[in-house]
N, C-alpha and C positions, 0 to 999 in steps of 0.2 A: 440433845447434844449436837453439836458441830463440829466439823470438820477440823482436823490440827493437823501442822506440817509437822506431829513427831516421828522420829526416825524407827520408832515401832513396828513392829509388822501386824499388822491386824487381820485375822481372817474369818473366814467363814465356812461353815461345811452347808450343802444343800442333801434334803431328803427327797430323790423324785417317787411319787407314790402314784401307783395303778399295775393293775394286769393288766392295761391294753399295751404298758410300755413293755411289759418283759414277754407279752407275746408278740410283738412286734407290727400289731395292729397300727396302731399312733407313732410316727416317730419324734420322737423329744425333741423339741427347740430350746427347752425352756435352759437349759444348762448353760450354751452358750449365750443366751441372753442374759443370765443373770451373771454366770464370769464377765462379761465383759460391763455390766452396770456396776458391778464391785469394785472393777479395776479403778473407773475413773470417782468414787470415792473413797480412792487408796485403801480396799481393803480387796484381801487374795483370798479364792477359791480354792478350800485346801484338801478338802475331800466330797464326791460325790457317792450317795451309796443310793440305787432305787430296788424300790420295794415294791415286793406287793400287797395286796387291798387283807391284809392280816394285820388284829391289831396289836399281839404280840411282836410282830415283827418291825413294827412301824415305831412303839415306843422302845426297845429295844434302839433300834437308828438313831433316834432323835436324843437318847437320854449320850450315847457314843457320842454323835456330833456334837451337840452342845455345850458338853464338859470339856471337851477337844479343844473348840475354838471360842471365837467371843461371840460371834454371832452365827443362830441356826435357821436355814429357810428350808421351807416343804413348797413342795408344788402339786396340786392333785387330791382329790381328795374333800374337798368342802363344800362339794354341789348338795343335790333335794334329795337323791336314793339312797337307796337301804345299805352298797358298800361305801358311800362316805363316808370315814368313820375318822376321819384326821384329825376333827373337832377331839372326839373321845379317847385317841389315843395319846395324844399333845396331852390333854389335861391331868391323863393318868400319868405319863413320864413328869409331868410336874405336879404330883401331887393335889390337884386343884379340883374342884368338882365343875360340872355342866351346866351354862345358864343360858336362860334367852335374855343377848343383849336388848336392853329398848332401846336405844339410838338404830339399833340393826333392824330391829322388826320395824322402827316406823320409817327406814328406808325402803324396805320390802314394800309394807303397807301402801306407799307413794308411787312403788314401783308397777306393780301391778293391780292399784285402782282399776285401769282401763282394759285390762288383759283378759282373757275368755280365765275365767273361774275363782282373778282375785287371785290372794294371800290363801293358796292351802295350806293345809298341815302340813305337805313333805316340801312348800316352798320354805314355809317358816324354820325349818331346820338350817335355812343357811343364816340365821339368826342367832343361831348357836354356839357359845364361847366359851374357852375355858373362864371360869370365875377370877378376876382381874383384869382381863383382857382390854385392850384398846382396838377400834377398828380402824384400818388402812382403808383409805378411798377406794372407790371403785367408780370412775365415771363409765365403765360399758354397759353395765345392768345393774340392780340395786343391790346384789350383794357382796360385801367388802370381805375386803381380806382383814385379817386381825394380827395383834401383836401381845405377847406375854416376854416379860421381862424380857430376855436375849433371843427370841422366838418368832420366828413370820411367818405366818400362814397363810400362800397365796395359792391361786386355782392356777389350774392344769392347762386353762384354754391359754396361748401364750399369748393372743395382744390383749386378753386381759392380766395377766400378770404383768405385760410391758406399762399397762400402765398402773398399777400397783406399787412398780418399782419408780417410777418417774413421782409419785405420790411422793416415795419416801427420799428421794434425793434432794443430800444436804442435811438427812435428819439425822445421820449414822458417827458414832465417833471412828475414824477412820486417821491412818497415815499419808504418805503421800503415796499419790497414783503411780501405778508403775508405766515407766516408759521402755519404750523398745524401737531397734531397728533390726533392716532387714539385709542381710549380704546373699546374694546366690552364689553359685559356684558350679562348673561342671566337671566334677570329682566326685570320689566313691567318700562315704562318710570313715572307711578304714584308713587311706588313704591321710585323711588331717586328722584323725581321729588329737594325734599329740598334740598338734597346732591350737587345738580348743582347750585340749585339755589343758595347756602351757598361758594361754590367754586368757582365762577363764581364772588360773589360781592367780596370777599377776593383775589383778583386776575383782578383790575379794566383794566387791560391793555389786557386782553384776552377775548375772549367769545368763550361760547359753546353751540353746537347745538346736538339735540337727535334724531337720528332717527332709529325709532322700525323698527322691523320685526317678522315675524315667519316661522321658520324654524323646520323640524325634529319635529314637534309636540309641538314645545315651543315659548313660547314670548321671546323676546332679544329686546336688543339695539344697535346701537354704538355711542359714544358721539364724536362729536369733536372737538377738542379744537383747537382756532384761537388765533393768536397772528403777529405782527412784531417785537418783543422784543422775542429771543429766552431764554434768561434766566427766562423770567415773563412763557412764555409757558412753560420748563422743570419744573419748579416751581407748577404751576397749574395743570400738569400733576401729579407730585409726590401730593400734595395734596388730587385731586379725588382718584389715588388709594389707595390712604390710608384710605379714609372717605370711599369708596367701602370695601375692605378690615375690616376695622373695623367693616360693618354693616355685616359682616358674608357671603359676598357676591365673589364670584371668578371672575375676569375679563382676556382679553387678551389683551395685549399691540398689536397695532396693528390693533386689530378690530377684528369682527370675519366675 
């Protein structure tokens, strides 16, 4: 599929899978890498849930997200050891049984010809697909990430998912990218709380989010406004800072 400028909203849910992440061993990148690869093939990140290395728990998420949205990603989970089991749980949420791809094992095979001990048995696991499956390239080691019907199954290490994801750009049916700008402000978010609110409803094709700070001894904000229609966006923009402005308030285009 390809890319379409429909006015649809297309989304996607991601499943992060590991106990290293819910014990706080590893901290996850992989989230905002993959929201931000969504975005620019017009498709929104609409729920994250991570798991742990349980396979009840795992297809349980995946069977949620995927009915949820149009498209499901996992991250974690598809290496050589004995808690990989993302392969086994993805295939029972889909009803599918467990095979060894050949295209997969004879990238293995390739891969570690030269390597101290070859294609073992717990390498050859990452050979392993739900029955159907497609594989997603993997240029950093031989093994690929796979795809089942509305299903992506990429690893855990993030610049190999980053490029997993650059694999598959372009290949997604998707809407149009969402755009956004940035206003700062140094106000309390109670303060314009109505200002947004009042902007935001006069402006039904954009939405905007607030997030405070404090800096230099002061409360601030930056708001930012979302949109796929860049004319409703430049529109809402000019709006707030006029309703900022008017309330006697100085902002920075941009953010601060």
């Amino acid at each position: 599929m390809s890319a379409t400028g429909s006015n649809r909203i297309w989304t996607a849910g991601l499943v992060v899978i590991g106990d290293e992440i819910l014990s706080g061993r590893t901290h996850d990148k992989n989230i905002a890498q993959v929201a931000s690869w969504l975005q620019v093939q017009g498709i929104r990140l609409a729920e994250v849930r991570v798991v742990p290395d349980v396979e009840d728990r795992i297809v349980d998420a995946v069977n949620a997200l995927r009915e949820a949205n149009d498209y499901l990603f996992t991250t974690g989970g598809i290496g050589p050891t004995h808690d990989d089991i993302t392969v086994d749980a993805v295939a029972r949420a889909l009803g599918a049984g467990v095979v060894i791809h050949p295209d997969a094992r004879a990238l293995l095979e390739r891969y570690y010809a030269d390597k101290p001990g070859g294609l073992t048995e717990a390498r050859l696991r990452m050979a392993r697909v739900p029955d159907g499956a497609d594989l997603i390239p993997n240029r950093m080691s031989g093994a690929p990430g796979i795809r089942i019907d509305n299903v992506f199954l990429m690893a855990g290490v993030p610049h190999i998912t980053a490029g997993m994801l650059d694999a598959l750009t372009g290949t997604l049916e998707g809407g149009m990218p969402l755009k956004s700008e940035t206003i700062g402000c140094w106000t309390s978010e109670s303060e314009v709380a109505d200002i947004l609110r009042e902007t935001e409803a006069a402006h039904e094709q954009c939405q905007i989010g607030s997030y405070p700070f404090f800096r230099e001894g002061k409360v601030g904000a930056n708001f930012v406004i979302r949109s796929v229609d860049a004319d409703e966006l430049s529109s809402c923009v000019h709006t707030l800072c006029d309703a900022l402005g008017t309330a006697g308030l100085d902002f920075t285009p941009g953010g601060i």
